[in-house]
Backbone as a ProteinNet text record, in pm:
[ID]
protein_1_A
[PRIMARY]
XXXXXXXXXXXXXXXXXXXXXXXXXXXXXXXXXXXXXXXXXXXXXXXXXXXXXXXXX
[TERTIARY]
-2257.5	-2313	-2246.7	-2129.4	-2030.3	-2092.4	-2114.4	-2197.6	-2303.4	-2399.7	-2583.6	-2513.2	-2406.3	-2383.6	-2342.1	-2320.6	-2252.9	-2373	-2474	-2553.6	-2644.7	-2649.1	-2740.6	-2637.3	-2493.8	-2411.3	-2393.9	-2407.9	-2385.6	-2516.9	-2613.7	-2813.3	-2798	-2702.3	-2714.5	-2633.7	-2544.8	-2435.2	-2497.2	-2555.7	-2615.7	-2735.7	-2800.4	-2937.6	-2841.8	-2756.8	-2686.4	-2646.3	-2570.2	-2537.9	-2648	-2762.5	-2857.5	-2911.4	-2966.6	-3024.9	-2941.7	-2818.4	-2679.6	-2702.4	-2686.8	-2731.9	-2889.7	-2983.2	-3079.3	-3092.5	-3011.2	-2993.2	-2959.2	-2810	-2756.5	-2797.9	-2952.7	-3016.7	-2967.9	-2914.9	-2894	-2981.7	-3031.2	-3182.6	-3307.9	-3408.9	-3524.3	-3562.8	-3636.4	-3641.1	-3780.2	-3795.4	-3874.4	-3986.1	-3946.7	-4005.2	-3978.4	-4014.7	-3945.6	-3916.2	-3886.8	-3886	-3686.6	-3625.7	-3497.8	-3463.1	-3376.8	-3245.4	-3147.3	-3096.7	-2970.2	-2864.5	-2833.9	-2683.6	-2713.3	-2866.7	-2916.4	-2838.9	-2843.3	-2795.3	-2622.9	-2524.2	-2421.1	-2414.3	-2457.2	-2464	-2510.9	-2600.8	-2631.3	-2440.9	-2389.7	-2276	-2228.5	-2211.2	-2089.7	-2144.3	-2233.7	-2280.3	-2256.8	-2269.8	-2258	-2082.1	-2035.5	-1856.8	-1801.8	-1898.3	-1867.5	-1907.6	-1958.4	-1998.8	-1946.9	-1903.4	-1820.3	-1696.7	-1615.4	-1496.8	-1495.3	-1580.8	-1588.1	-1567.4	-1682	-1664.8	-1532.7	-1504.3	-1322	-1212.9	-1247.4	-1135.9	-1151.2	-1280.2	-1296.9	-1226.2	-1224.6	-1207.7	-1070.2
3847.1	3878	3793.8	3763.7	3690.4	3590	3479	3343.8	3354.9	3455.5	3423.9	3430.6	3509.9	3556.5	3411.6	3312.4	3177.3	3104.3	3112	3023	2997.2	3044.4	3041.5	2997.9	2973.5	2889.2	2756.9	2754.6	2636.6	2526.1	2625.8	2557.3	2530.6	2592.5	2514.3	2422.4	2409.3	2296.8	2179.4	2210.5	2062.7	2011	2116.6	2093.1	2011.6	2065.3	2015.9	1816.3	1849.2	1705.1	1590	1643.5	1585.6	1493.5	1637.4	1565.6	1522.4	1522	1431.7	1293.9	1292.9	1154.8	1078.8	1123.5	1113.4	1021	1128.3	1070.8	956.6	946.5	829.6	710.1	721.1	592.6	550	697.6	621.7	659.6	766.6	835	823.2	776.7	752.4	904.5	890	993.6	1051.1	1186.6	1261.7	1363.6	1264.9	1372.2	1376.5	1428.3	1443.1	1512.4	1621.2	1773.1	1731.4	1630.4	1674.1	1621.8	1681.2	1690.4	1660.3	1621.7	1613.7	1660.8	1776.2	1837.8	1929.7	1982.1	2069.9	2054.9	1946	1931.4	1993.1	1931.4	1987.2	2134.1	2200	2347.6	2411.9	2352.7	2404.2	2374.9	2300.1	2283.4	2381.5	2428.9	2472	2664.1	2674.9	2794.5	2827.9	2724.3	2751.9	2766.9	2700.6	2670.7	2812.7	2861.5	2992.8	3107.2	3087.5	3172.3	3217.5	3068.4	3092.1	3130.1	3129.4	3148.7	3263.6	3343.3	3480.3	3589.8	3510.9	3565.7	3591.8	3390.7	3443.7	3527.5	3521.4	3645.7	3775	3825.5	3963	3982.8	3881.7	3896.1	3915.4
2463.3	2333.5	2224.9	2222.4	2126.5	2142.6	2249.9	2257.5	2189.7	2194	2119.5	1962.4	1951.4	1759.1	1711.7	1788.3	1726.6	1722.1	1790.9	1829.9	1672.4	1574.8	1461.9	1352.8	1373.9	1293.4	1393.8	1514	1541.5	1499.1	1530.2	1497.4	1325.1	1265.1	1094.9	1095.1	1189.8	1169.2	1205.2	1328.3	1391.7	1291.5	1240	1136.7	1002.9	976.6	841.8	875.1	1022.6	1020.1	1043.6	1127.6	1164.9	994.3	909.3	815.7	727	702.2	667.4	682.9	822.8	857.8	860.1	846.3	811	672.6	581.9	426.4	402.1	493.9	495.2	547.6	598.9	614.8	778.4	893.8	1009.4	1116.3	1117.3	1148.8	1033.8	1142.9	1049.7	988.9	833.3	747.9	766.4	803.9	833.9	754.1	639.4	486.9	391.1	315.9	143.2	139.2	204.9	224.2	174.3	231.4	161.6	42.7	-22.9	-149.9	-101.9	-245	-248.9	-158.2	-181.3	-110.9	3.8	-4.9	101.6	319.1	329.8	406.7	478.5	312	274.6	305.6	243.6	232.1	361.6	433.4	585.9	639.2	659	715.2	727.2	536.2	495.1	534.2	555.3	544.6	731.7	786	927.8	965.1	902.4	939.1	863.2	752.9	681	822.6	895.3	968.7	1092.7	1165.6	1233.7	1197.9	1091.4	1063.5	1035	978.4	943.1	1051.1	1178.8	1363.4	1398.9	1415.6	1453.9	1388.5	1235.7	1210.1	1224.7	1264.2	1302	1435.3	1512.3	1662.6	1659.4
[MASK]
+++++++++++++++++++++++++++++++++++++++++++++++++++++++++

């Protein structure tokens, strides 16, 4: 059960870096759909998530 509870901070982390790099012109760009910092904030919201897990544990 502890593995599936990570799995939706790890899926924003990888989404965050994916379109990170996207931005940065090293993956071709898939839309207009992104902004600015949006990417950023998927990271930070996923690394917020896991860290929150491990200190309960």
């Amino acid at each position: 059960m502890r593995s599936n509870s990570l799995v939706g901070a790890y899926i924003l982390i990888g989404l965050g870096i994916y379109f990170l790099l996207q931005k940065q012109g090293w993956l071709p760009n898939l839309g207009p759909l992104l902004s600015e910092w949006w990417p950023l904030i998927l990271i930070i919201i996923g690394v917020a998530m896991i860290l929150r897990r491990r200190s309960r544990d």
